[in-house]
C-alpha positions as semicolon CSV with decimal commas, in nm:
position;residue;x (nm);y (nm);z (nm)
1;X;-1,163;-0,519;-3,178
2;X;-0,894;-0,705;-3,374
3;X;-0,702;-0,785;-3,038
4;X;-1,057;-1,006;-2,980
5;X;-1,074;-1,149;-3,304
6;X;-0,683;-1,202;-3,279
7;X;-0,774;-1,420;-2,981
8;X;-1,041;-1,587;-3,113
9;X;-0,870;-1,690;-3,397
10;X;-0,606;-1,850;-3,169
11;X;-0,831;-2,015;-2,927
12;X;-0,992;-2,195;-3,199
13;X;-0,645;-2,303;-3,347
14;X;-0,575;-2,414;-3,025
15;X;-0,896;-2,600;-2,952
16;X;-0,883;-2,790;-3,342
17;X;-0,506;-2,890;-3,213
18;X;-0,657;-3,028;-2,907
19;X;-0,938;-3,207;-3,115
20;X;-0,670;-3,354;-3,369
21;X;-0,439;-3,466;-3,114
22;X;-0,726;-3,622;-2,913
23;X;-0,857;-3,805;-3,227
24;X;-0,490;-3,910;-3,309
25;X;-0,454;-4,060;-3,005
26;X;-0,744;-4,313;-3,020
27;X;-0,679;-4,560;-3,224
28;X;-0,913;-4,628;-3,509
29;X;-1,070;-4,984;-3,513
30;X;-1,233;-5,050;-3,906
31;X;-1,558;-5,223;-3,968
32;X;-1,541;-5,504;-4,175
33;X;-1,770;-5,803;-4,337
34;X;-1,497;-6,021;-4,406
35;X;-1,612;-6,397;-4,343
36;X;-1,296;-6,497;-4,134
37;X;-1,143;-6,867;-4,098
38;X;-0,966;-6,853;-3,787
39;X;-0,729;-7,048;-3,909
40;X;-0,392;-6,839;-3,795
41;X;-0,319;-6,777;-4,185
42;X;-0,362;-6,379;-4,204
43;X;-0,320;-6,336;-4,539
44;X;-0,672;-6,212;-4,584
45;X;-0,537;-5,930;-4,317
46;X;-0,381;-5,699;-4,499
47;X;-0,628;-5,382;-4,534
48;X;-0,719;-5,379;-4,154
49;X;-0,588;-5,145;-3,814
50;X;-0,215;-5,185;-3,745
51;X;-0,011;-5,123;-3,468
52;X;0,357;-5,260;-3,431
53;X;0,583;-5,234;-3,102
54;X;0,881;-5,411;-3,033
55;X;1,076;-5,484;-2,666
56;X;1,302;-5,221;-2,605
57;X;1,279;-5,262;-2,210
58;X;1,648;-5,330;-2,012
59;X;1,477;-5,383;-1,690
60;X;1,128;-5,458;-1,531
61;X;0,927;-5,143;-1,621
62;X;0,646;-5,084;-1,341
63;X;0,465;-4,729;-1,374
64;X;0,201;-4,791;-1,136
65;X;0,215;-4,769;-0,743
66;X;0,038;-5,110;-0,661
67;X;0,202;-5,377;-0,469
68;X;0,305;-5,648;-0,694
69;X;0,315;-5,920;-0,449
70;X;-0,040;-6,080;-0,590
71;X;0,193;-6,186;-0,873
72;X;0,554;-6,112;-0,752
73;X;0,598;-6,258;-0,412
74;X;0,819;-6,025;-0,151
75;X;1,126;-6,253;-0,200
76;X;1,132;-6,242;-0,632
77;X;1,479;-6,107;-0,692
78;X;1,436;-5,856;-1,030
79;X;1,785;-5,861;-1,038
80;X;1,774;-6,203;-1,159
81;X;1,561;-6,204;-1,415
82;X;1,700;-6,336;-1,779
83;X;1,746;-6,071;-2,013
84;X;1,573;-6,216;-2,374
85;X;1,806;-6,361;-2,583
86;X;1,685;-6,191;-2,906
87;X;1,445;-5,927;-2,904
88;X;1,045;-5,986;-2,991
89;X;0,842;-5,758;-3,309
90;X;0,518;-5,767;-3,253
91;X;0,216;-5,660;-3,532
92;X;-0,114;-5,616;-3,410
93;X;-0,423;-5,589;-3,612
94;X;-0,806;-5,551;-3,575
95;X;-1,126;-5,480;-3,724
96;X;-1,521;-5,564;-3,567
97;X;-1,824;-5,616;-3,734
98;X;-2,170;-5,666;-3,606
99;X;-2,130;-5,988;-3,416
100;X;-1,730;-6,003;-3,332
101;X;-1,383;-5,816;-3,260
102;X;-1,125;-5,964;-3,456
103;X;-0,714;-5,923;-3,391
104;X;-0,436;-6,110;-3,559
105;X;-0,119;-6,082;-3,394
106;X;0,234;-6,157;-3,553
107;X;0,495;-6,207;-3,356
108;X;0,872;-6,231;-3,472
109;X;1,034;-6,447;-3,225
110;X;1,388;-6,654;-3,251
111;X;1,304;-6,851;-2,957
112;X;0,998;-7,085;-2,879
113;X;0,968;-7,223;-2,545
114;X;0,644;-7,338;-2,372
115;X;0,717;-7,586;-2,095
116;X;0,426;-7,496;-1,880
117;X;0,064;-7,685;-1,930
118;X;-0,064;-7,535;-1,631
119;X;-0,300;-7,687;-1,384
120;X;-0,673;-7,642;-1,273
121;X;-0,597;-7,462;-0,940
122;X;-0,397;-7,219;-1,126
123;X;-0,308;-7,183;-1,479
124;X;0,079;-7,119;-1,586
125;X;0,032;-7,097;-1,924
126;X;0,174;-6,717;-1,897
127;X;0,479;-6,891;-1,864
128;X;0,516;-7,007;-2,202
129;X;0,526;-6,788;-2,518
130;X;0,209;-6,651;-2,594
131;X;-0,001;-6,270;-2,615
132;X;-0,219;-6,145;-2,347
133;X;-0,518;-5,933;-2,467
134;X;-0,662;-5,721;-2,256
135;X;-1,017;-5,534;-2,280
136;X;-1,203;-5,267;-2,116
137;X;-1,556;-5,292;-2,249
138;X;-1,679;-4,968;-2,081
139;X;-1,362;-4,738;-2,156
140;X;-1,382;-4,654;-1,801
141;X;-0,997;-4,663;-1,733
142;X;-1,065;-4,744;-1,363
143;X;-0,754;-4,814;-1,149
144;X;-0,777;-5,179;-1,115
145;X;-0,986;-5,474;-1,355
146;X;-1,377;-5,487;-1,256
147;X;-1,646;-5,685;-1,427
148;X;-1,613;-5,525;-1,755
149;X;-1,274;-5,594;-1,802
150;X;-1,117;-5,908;-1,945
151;X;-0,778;-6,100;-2,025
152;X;-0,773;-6,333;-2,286
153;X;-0,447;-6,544;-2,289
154;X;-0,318;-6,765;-2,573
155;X;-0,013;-6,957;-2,565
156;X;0,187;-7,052;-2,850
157;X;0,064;-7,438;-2,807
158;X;-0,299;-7,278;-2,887
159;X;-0,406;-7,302;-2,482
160;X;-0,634;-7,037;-2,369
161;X;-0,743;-6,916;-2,060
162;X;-0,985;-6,635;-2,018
163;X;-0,997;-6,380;-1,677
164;X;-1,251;-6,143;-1,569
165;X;-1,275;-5,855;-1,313
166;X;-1,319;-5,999;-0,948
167;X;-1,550;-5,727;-0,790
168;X;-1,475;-5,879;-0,429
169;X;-1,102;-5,836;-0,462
170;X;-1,172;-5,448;-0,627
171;X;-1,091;-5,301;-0,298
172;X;-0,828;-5,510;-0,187
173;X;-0,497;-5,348;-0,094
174;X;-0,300;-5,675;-0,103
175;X;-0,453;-5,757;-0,459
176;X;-0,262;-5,585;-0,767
177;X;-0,490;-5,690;-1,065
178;X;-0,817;-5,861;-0,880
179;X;-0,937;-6,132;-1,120
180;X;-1,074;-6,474;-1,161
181;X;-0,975;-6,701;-1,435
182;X;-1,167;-7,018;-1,552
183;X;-1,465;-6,805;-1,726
184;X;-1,685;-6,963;-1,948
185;X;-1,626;-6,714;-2,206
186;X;-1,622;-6,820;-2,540
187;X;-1,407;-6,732;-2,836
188;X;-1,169;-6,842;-3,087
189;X;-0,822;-6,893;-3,159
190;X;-0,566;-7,036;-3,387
191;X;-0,160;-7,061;-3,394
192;X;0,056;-7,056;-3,711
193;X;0,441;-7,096;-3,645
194;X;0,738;-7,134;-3,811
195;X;0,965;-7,286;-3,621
196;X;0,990;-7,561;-3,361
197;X;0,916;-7,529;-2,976
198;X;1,173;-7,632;-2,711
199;X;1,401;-7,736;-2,989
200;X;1,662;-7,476;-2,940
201;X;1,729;-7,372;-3,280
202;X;1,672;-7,067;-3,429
203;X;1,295;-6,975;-3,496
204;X;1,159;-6,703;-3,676
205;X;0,758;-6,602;-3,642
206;X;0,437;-6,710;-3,508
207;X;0,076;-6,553;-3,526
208;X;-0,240;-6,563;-3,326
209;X;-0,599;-6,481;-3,501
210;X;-0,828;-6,452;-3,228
211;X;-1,238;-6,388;-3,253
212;X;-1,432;-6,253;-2,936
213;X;-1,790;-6,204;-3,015
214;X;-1,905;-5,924;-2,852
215;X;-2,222;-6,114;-2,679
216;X;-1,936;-6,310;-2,501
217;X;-1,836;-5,995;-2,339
218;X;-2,154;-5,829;-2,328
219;X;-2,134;-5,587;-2,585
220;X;-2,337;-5,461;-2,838
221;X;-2,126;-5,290;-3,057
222;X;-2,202;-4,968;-3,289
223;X;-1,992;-4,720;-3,459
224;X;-1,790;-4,437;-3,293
225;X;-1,829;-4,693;-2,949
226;X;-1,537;-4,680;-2,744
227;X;-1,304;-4,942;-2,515
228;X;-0,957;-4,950;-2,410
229;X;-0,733;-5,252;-2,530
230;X;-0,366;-5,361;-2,357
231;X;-0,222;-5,585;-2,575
232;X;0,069;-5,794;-2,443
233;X;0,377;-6,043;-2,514
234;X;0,512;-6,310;-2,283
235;X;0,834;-6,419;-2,390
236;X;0,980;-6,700;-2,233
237;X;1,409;-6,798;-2,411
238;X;1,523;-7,040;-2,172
239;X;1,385;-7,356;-2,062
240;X;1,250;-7,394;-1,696
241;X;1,609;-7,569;-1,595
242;X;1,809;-7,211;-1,624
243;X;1,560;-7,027;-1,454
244;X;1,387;-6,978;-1,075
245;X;1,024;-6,997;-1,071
246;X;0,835;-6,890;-0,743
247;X;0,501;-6,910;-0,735
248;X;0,325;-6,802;-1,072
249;X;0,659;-6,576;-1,184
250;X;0,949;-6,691;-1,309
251;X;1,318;-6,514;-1,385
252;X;1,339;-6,638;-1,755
253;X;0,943;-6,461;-1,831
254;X;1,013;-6,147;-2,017
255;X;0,739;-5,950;-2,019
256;X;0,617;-5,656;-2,231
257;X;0,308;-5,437;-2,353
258;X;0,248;-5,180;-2,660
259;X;0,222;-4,889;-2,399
260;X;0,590;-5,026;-2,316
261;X;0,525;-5,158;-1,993
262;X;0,634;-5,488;-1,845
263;X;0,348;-5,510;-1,558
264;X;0,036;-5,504;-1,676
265;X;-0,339;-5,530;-1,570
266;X;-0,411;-5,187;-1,500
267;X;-0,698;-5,053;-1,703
268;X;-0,607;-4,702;-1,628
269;X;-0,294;-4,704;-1,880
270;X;-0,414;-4,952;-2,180
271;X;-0,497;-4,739;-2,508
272;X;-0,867;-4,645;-2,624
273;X;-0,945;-4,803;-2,918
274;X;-1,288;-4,666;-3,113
275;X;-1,508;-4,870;-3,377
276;X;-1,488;-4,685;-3,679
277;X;-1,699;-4,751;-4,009
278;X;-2,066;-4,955;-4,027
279;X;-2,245;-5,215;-4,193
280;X;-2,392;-5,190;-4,522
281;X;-2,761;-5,138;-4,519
282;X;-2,772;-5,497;-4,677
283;X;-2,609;-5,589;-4,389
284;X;-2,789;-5,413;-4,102
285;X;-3,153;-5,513;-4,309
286;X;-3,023;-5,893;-4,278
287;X;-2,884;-5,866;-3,914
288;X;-3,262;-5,676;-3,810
289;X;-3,413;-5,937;-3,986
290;X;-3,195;-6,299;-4,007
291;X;-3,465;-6,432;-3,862
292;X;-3,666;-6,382;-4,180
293;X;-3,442;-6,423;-4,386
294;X;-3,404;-6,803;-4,260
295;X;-3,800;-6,862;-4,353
296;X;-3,724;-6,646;-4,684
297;X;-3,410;-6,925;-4,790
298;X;-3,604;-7,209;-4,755
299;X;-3,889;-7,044;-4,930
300;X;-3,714;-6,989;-5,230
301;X;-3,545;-7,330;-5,202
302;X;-3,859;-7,473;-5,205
303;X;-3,965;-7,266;-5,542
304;X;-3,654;-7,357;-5,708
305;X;-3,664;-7,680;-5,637
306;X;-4,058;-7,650;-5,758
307;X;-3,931;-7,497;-6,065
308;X;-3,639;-7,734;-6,118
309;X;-3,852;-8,078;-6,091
310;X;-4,089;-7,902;-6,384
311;X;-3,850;-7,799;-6,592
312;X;-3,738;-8,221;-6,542
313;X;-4,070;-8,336;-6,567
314;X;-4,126;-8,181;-6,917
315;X;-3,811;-8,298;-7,010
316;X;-3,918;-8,608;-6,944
317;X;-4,199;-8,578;-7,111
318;X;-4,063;-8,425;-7,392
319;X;-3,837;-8,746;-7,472
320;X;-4,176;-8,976;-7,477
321;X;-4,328;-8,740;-7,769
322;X;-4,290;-9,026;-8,087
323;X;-4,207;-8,871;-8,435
324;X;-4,421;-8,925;-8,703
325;X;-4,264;-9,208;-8,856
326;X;-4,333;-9,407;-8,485
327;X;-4,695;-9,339;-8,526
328;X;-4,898;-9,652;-8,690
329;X;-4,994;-9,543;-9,015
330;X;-5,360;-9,641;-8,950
331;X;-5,349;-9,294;-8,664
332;X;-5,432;-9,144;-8,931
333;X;-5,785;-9,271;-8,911
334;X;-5,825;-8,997;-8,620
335;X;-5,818;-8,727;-8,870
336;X;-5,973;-8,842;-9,164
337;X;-6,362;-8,822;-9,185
338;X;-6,408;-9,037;-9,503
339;X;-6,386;-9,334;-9,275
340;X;-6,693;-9,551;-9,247
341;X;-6,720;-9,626;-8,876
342;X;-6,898;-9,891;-8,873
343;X;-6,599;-10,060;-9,009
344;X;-6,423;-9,922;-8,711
345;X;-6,309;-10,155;-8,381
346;X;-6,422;-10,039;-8,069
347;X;-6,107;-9,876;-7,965
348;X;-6,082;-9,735;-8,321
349;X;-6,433;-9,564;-8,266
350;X;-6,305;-9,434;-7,891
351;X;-6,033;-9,268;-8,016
352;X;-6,200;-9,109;-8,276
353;X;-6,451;-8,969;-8,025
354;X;-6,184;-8,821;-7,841
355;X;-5,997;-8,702;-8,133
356;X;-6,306;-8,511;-8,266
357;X;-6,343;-8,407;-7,844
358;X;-5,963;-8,257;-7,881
359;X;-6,083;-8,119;-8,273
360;X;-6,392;-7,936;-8,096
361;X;-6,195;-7,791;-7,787
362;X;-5,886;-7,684;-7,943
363;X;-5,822;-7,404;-7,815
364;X;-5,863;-7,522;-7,455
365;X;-5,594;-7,711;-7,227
366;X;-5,707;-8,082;-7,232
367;X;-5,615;-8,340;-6,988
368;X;-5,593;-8,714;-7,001
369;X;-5,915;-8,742;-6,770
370;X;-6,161;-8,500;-6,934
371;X;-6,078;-8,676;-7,281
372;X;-6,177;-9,009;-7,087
373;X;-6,512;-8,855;-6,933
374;X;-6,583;-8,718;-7,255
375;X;-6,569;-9,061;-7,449
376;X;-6,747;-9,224;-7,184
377;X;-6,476;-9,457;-7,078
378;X;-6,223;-9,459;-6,735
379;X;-5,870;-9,300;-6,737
380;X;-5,712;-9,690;-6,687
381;X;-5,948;-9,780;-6,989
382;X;-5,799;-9,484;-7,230
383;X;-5,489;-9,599;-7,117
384;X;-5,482;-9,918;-7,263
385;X;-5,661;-9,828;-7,564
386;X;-5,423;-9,622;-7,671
387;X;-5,116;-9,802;-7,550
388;X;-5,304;-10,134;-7,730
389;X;-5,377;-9,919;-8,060
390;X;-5,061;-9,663;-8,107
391;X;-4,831;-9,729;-7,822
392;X;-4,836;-9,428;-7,715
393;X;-4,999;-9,246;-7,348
394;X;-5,321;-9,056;-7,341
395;X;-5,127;-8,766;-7,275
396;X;-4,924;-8,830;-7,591
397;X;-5,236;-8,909;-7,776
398;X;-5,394;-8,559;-7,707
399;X;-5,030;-8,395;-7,828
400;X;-5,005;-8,589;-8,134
401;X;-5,363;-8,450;-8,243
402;X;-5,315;-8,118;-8,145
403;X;-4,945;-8,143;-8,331
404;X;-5,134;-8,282;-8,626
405;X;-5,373;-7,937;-8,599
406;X;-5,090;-7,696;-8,565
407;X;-4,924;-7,850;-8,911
408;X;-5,240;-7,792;-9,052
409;X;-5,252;-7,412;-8,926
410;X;-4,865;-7,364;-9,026
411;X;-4,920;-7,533;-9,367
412;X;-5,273;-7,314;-9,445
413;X;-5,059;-6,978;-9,334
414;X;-5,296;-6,927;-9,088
415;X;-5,036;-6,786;-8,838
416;X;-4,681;-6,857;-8,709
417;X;-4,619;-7,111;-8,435
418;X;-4,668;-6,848;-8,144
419;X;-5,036;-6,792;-8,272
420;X;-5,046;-7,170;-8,330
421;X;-4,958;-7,218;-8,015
422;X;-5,206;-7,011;-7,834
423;X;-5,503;-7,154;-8,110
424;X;-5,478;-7,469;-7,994
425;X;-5,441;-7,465;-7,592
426;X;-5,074;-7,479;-7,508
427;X;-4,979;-7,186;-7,240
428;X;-4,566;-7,163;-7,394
429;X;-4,539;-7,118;-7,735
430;X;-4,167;-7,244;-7,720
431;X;-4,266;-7,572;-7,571
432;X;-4,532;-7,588;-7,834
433;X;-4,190;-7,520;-8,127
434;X;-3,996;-7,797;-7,890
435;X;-4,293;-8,145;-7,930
436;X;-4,349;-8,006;-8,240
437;X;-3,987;-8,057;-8,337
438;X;-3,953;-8,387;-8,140
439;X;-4,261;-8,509;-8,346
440;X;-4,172;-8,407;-8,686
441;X;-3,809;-8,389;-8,675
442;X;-3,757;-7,990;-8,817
443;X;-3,888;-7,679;-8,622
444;X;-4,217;-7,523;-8,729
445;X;-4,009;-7,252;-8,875
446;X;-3,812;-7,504;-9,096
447;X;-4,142;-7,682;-9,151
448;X;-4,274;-7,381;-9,311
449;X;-3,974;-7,345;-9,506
450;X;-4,001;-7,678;-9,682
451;X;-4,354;-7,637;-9,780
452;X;-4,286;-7,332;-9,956
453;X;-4,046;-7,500;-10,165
């Protein structure tokens, strides 16, 4: 019995080695919602995926058995090609989120050279210092590139050229790494150097920040997905005089890869890379519905807006309420019964209709145009009445009676301004305190103040 439970024991310390070793091999790519400029500054990089590899290679390192002559030709001498003069660093880093996979690679190089623009028949720009990025969008580590594999290639000029899988050359002795380049794949990329190119002085680093989106390469991405990633460093230190170049290869490119390889292309040996982490559920809510949440922005644009052009408007009106002193003295005619009306003008005795209108529907919102019906007279006839008689608006008018009421309620301690406010029709009690201040210069608190006094 404990000979079985010895055994157990061991096969399951054996099987969580296997598990931790398997997990430590894949590399761990972090979600991220960091709004990227791809601007080759990676100074917002810092708490991302790393991976750093240098060139240690002293000769052309090939560990596959494919013929080499779709990029070699038969007659390329290896024995001539250039060792580097100094030796390349390279940094590699990476997160995803829900729309793109993001790398920025640093590369610590003494010598710039790019001397090849390439043509349209067949791009050379793998000539010139640059990376190579390779992806595997299935993780199917196949033998040779198919249609879910891709190159991306930037140069240290900022030239790109993008190559797929050719399915037709899959099967293809002859063929090496079958692919087609001029894809219509897009992405982004930007170079930062320091240091000149071709110059021949002594340079020191350049970076690459690079953006697929993932619909480019038809991916949807999710966490815990898998692909494989090659990630690769052309280095090119002597100018195109000092070397032999024979058909797309030439003896002063120095190739070399993070699995340490100087051939490359061969899905079967890049490294499995898995998308670790998620988005918030702010964020997946606003990628489910962005849609939405376009009609929901200008919504609440318009509202704000809405709210915005009131809160002007009755600042605007606000600086038209007159103080008491601006008044005529004769306004007071409005609220004084003794009068004899028949001694009254004709506007006199309209606005003393609709001051006793106001008197008898305090307590009710009032507009210019009911006060006008109610006197029996057009709004454009109120108007000039009472810009003829106090200089003031009809909407003014109707304020400066109810103000006149609410001094009365404040100085008969029938209430404070909030209950004021409410008696006599206005719907905010602090806009009520503010015309009430604009008209007689002190708030109704202070108002009440100096009448106890």
């Amino acid at each position: 019995m404990k000979f079985f439970l010895l055994c157990g024991v061991i096969s399951l310390l054996f099987s969580f080695i296997s598990s931790s070793q398997t997990k430590k091999s894949i590399l761990q790519i972090p979600y991220s919602n960091l709004n990227l400029q791809v601007d080759g500054d990676l100074s917002e990089w810092e708490e991302y995926f790393e991976f750093t590899f240098s060139d240690t290679l002293n000769s052309f390192n090939n560990e596959t058995n494919y013929k080499l002559n779709n990029i070699y030709p038969e007659e390329f001498d290896f024995d001539k090609l250039l060792l580097p003069k100094s030796r390349n660093k390279v940094r590699f880093r990476a997160f995803w989120n829900n729309e793109n996979f993001c790398c920025a690679i640093t590369v610590y190089d003494k010598h710039f050279y790019a001397q090849n623009h390439g043509r349209i028949d067949k791009p050379l720009i793998h000539l010139n210092d640059g990376i190579e990025l390779y992806i595997d969008t299935k993780n199917e580590g196949t033998a040779k590139m198919d249609v879910n594999d891709y190159q991306f290639l930037i140069d240290i000029r900022n030239n790109t050229e993008v190559f797929k899988g050719d399915l037709k050359e899959i099967l293809a002795d002859t063929v090496a790494v079958p692919k087609n380049f001029a894809q219509n794949i897009l992405f982004y990329s930007s170079v930062k150097k320091i240091g000149e190119i071709n110059d021949g002085i002594e340079d020191s680093v350049y970076t690459i920040e690079i953006v697929i989106p993932f619909a480019a390469i038809g991916v949807t991405p999710k966490s815990n997905m898998r692909m494989r990633l090659d990630v690769c460093v052309n280095d090119i230190d002597y100018p195109l005089s000092q070397s032999t170049q024979i058909e797309e290869v030439s003896t002063s490119m120095w190739p070399f890869s993070w699995s340490g390889y100087s051939d490359f292309g061969y899905p079967k040996f890049w490294k499995t890379v898995q998308l670790t982490g998620s988005p918030s559920w702010l964020e997946s809510f606003s990628e489910q519905y962005k849609r939405e949440w376009f009609w929901i922005y200008l919504v609440t644009l318009a509202i704000v807006i809405f709210i915005i052009s009131l809160l002007l408007y009755r600042t605007y009106k606000l600086k038209q309420i007159p103080t008491n002193e601006e008044i005529d003295k004769k306004s007071s005619l409005f609220f004084n019964n003794t009068f004899d009306e028949n001694r009254l003008s004709y506007n006199q005795k309209i606005l003393k209709s609709i001051s006793n209108f106001i008197i008898e529907k305090q307590s009710e919102s009032i507009h210019s145009e009911n006060a006008a019906k109610a006197a029996g007279i057009s709004l454009r006839t109120f108007q000039r009445i009472t810009r003829e008689e106090l200089n003031l608006t009809p909407t003014n008018f109707i304020y400066v009676i109810k103000l006149k009421l609410v001094a009365d309620f404040l100085k008969n301690k029938k209430g404070n301004v909030t209950d004021a406010a409410y008696e006599f029709g206005f719907s905010d009690p602090s806009y009520c305190s503010k015309i009430f201040k604009k008209y007689y210069g002190v708030s109704p608190t202070e108002f009440v103040k100096n009448i106890t006094k």
